[in-house]
C-alpha positions in Angstrom: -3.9 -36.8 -26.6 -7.7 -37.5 -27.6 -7.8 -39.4 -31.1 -11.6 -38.6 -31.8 -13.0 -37.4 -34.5 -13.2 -33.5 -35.1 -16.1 -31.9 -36.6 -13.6 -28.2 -37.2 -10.5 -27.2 -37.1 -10.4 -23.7 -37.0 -7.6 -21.4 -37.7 -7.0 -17.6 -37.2 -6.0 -15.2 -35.2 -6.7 -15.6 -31.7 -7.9 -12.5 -30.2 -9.0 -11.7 -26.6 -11.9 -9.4 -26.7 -12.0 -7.0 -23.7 -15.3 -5.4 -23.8 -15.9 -2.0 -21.6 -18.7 0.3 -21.1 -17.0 4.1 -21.0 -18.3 7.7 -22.1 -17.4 10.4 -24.4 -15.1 11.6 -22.4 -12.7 8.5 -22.2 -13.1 8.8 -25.9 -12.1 12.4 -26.2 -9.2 12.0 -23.7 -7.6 9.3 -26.1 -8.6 10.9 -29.3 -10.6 8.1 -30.6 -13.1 8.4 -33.4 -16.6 6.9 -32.1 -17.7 4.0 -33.9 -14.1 3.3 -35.4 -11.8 0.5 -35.9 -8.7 1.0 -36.4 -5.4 -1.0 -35.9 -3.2 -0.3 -32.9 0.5 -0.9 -31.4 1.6 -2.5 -28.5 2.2 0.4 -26.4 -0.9 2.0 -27.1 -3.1 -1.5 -26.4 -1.3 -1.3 -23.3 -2.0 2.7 -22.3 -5.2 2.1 -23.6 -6.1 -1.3 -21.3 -4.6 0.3 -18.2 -6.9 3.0 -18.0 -10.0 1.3 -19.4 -12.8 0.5 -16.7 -13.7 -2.8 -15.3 -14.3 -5.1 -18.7 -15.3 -8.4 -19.7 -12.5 -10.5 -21.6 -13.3 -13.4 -23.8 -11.4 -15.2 -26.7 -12.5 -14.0 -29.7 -11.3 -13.5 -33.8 -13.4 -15.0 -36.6 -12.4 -18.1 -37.0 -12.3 -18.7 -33.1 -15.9 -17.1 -32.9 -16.8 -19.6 -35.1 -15.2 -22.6 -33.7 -17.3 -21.4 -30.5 -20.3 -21.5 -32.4 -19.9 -25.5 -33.9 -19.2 -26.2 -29.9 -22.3 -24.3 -28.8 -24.4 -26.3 -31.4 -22.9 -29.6 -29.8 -20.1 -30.6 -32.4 -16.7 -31.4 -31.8 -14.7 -28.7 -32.6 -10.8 -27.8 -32.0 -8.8 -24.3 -32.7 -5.6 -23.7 -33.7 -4.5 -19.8 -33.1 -1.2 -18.3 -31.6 -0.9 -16.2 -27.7 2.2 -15.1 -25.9 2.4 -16.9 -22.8 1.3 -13.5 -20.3 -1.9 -12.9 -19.0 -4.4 -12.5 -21.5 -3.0 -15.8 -23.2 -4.3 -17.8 -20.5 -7.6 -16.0 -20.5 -7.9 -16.8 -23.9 -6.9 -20.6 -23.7 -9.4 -21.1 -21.0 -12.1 -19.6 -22.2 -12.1 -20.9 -25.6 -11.7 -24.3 -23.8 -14.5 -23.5 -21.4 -16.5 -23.8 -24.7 -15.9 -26.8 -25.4 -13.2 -26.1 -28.0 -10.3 -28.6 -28.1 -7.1 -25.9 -28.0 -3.4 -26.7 -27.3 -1.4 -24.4 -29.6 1.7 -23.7 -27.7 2.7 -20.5 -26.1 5.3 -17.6 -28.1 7.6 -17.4 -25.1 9.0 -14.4 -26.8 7.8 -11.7 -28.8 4.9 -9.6 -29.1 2.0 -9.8 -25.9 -1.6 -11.8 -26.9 -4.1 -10.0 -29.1 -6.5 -7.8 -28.3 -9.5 -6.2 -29.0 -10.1 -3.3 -26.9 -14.2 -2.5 -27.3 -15.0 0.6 -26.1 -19.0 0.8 -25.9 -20.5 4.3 -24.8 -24.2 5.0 -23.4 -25.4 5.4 -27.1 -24.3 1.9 -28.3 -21.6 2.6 -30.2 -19.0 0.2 -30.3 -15.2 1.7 -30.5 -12.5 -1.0 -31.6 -9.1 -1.0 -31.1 -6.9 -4.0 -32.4 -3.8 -5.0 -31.5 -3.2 -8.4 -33.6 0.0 -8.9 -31.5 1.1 -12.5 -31.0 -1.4 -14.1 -33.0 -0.1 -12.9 -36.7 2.9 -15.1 -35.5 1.6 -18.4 -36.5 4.1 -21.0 -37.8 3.7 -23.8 -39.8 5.2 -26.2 -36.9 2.2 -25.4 -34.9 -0.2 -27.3 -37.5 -0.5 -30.3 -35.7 -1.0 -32.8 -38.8 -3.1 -35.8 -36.3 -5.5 -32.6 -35.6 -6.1 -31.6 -39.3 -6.6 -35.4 -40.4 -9.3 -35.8 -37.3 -11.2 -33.0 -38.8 -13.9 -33.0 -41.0 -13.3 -29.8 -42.0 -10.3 -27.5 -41.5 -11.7 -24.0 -41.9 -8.9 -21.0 -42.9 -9.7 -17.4 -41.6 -9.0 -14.9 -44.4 -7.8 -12.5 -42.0 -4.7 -14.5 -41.4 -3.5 -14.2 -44.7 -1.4 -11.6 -44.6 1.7 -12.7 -42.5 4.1 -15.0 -45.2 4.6 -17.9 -41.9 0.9 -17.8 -41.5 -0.1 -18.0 -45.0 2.4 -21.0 -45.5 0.7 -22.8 -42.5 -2.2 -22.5 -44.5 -1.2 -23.8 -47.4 0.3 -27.0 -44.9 -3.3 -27.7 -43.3 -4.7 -27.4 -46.4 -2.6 -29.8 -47.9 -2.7 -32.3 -44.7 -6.6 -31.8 -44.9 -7.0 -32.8 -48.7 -4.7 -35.5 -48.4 -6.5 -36.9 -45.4 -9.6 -37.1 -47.6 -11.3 -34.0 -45.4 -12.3 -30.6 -46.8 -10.9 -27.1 -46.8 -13.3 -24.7 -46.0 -12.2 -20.6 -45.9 -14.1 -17.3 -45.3 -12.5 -14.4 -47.0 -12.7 -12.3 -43.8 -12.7 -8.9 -45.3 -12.8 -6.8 -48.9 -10.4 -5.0 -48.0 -8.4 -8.3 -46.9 -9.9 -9.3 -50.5 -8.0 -6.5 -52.4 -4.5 -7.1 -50.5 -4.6 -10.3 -51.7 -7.2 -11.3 -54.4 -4.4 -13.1 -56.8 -3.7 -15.6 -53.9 -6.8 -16.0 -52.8 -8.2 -16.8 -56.2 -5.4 -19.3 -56.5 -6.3 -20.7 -53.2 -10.3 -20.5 -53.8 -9.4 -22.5 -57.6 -6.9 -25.7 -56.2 -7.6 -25.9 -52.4 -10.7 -24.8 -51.3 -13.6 -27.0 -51.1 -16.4 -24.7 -49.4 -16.2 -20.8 -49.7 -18.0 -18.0 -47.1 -18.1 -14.9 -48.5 -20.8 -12.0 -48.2 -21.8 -10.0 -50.6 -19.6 -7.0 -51.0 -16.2 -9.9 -51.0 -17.1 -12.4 -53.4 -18.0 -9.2 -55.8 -14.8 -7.9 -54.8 -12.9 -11.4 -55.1 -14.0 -11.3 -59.1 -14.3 -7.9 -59.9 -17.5 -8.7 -60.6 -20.0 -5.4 -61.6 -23.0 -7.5 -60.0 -23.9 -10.4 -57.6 -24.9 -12.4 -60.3 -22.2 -12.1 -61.8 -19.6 -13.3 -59.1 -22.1 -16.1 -58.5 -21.4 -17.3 -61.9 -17.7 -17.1 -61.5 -17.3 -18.3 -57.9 -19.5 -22.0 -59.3 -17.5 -22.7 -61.9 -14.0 -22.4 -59.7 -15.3 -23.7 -56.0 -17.5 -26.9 -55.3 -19.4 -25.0 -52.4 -20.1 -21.4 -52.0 -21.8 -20.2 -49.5 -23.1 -16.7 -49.7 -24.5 -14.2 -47.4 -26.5 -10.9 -48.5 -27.5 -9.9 -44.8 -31.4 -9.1 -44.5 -31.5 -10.5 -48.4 -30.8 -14.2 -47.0 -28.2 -15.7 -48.5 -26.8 -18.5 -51.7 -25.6 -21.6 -51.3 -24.1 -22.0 -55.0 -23.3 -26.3 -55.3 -21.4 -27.0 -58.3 -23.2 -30.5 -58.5 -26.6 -29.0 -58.1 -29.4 -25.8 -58.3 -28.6 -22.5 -56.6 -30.4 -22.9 -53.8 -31.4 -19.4 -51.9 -32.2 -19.0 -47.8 -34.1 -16.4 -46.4 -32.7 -14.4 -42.9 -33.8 -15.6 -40.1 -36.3 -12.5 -38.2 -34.3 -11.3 -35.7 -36.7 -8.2 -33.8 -33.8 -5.5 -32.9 -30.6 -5.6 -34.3 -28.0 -4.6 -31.6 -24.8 -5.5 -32.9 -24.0 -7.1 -36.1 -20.2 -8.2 -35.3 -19.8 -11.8 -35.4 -22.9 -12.3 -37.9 -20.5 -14.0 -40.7 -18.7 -15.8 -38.5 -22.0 -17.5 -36.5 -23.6 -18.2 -39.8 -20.6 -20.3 -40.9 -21.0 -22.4 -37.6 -24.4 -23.0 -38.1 -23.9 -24.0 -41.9 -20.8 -26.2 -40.7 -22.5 -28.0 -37.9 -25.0 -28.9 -40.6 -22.5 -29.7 -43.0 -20.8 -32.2 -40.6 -24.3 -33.8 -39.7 -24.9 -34.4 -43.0 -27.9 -31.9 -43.7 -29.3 -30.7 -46.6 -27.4 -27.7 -47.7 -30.7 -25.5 -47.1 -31.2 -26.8 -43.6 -27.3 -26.2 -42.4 -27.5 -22.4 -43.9 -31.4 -22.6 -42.1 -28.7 -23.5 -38.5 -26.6 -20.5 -39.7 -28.7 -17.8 -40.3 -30.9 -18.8 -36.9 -27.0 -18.3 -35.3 -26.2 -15.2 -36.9 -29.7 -14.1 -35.9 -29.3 -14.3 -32.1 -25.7 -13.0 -32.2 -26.8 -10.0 -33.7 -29.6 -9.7 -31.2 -27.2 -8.6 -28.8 -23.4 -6.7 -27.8 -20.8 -9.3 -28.8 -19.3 -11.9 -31.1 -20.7 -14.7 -29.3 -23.9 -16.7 -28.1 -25.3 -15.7 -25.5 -28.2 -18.8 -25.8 -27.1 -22.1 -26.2 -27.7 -23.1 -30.1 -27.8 -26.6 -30.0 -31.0 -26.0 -27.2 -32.0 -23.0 -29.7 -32.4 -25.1 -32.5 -34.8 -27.7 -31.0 -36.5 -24.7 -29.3 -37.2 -23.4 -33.1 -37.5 -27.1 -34.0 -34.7 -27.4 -36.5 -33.1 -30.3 -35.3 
């Protein structure tokens, strides 16, 4: 086992994305509403998969996407996300590993099949999701490794995966390992609607464990109730030492509770093609900075330049190398 220092940990769910190009028809056929997400079962992810065209499969999930995005910008980066040991399991080990992401959570031998993401994309464009969180809402704490939380830098928590209670309480174990290794605790709220199932907890969590906070816009309003922005930016500095804050086009807010609101502008971006995975590659970029020990306007700079070329294209991930991006744009 590698004893090297970590620039992330992430954990979430880990999610193979199988992307397909299909048409009306296939949509029709299995009564799907274009341009929807919705939640699925196992039987139906598998009906669904079988009769899907040829497809490209990649790891995915929020947190994972943004592990992927630290690695891409050349920092050391590690996941930590449950699979069932069958098919798509090894396709998402490798690939998250062909990234560059240190990943050895052990297989469910039993149980439900790996996650997936079924993305259905027609001739228009649209994008039809189908999720089937399977195996990876069955995280444990006894898969927190403790010597890969006290390597990291930062252990950063995907809000998504706080609704399962064995999940939420291997949380609340890396958080605790990270603190008392002297690291920080960074989590993204994932979701308002993730937000309103569990907005007590989180606050809790956001209050006495967290040390650097991603939210956009519509969450962190959500998260306090608040009636305005402004508003939850008030609240959110007085109960987290680092907030950082998207607003999409509108840039976003890096609230420090030790100094100025400092406020970043989007990066131009010419056709927006797909805006999954924007979040998530902004939190890489700011990270990465983080870790490097830039300014707090430069790392959020390195974000929105990320989320910028994922949205540039179809899919959660890179498809240019950001570390060779960054120089290109002479950020680095």
């Amino acid at each position: 086992m590698t004893s090297s220092k970590l620039d992330v940990l992430g954990i979430g769910n880990a999610i193979v994305d199988v992307l397909s190009r299909t048409d009306d028809s296939f949509l029709e056929r299995h009564q799907l509403a274009k341009g929807s997400m919705r939640l699925i079962d196992e039987q139906t992810a598998h009906t669904l998969y079988a009769d899907m065209g040829p497809g490209v499969e990649v790891s995915g999930g929020s947190a994972a996407n943004t592990i992927a995005g630290v690695a891409s910008f050349g920092g050391r980066a590690a996941f930590i996300g449950k699979v069932r040991n069958d098919q798509l399991g090894e396709v998402f080990g490798h690939d998250i590993r062909a990234h560059g992401v240190e990943y050895a959570t052990p297989q469910a031998t039993s149980g439900p099949a790996t996650a997936r993401c079924l993305i259905l994309v027609t001739p228009d464009g649209e994008r039809t999701m189908n999720t089937f969180l399977g195996a990876s809402v069955g995280l444990k704490p006894q898969d927190i490794e403790p010597e890969l939380v006290e390597r990291a830098a930062v252990t950063y928590l995907e809000g998504y995966l706080w609704d399962p209670e064995d999940a939420k309480r291997a949380f609340i174990k890396a958080a605790s390992l990270a603190r008392g290794a002297g690291n920080k605790v960074a989590l993204s709220l994932s979701d308002a609607f993730c937000v309103e199932r569990h907005r007590e907890s989180f606050l809790e969590l956001v209050r006495g464990q967290v040390d650097i906070l991603f939210a956009n816009e519509v969450e962190i309003m959500s998260l306090y109730q608040a009636r305005s922005f402004d508003e939850a930016l008030e609240a959110v500095r007085v109960d987290c030492p680092l907030a950082v804050l998207t607003r999409s086009e509108k840039g976003c807010v890096v609230a420090d509770r030790a100094s100025d609101l400092i406020a970043v502008p989007a990066h131009p971006v010419k056709q927006v093609e797909d805006t999954t995975g924007a979040g998530d590659l902004f939190a890489a970029g700011f990270l990465y900075g983080l870790t490097k020990g830039l300014a707090h306007a430069a790392s959020a700079s390195l974000g929105a330049m990320a989320a910028a070329e994922v949205i540039s294209h179809i899919g959660a991930r890179p498809e240019e190398n950001l570390a060779a991006r960054a120089k290109r744009l002479n950020m680095v």
